[in-house]
N, C-alpha and C positions, 0 to 999 in steps of 0.2 A: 554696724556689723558685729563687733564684741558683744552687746546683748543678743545677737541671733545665734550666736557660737555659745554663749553661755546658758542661754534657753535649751537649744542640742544638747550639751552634756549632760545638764538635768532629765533630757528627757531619757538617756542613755544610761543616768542614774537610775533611773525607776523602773526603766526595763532590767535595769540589774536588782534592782529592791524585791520586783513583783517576781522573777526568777527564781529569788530563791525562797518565794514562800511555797515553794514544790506543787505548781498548779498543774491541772492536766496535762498532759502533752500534745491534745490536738487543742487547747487554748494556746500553748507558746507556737505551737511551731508556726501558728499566721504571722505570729508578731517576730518570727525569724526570715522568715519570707522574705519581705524588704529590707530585710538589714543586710542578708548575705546573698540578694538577688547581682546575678555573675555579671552586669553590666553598670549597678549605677548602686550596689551594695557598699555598705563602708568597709570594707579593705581595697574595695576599687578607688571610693574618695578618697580614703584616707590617705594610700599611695599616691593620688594624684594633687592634694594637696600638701604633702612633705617632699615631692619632686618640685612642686614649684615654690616652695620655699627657701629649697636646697638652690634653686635659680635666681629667685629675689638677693638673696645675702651674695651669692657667688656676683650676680651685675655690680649689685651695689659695695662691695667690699673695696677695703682700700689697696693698692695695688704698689708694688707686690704687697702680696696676700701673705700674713701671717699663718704659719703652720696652726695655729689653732681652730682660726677661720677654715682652712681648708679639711681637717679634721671633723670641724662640726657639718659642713656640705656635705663630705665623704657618709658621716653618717645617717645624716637627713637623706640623700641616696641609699643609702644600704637597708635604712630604714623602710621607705617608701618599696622598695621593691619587697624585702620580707614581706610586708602588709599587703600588698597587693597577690603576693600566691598564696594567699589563704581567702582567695574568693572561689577557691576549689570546695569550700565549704557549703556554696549551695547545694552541690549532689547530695550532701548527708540529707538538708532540708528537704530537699524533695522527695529520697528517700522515704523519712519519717512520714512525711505527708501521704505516702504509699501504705503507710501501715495502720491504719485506723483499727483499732480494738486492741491495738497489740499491748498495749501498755497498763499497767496494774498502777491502782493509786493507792500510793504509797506514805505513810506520815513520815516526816521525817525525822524521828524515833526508829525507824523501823527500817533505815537504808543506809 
């Protein structure tokens, strides 16, 4: 599992690589598609896997619970819910997908 999570980020590196070589907009916005699709996009996993992590430590902790431990839960919840409302992100996506021609290509020198 560590190499399947460490494959992911690489691949979430190179969407952010190939991002900022300022490519057309109706080439990014597919590859935005599934990333901020409103069911199973990553601030919907993402939140659902720092809720349950925030559950793993919180089971497995020693009891009583040091104030740090519950500090760090507190914020692996706080976290996970921040991340998960910006799966409100898809509308822009679809949005933009609504907008075919609208967008001028730009060097990025010149933006």
């Amino acid at each position: 599992m560590p190499d399947q999570v460490r494959k992911t980020t690489r691949t979430l590196v190179e969407l952010a690589t190939y991002l900022r070589t300022y490519p057309p907009v109706e080439k990014a916005v597919p590859l935005l598609v599934p990333l901020l699709d409103e069911d199973s996009g990553a601030p919907i996993l993402l939140g659902d896997i720092l809720r349950s992590a925030a559950r793993l430590v919180s089971q497995q902790a020693a009891r009583p619970m040091a104030d740090e431990t519950r500090q760090i839960i507190d914020g692996l919840r706080e976290a996970a819910q921040e991340i998960t409302d910006w799966h409100v992100l898809h509308w822009d996506v679809q949005r933009l997908s609504a907008m075919p021609g609208e967008f001028a290509i730009l060097a990025p020198e010149d933006q």
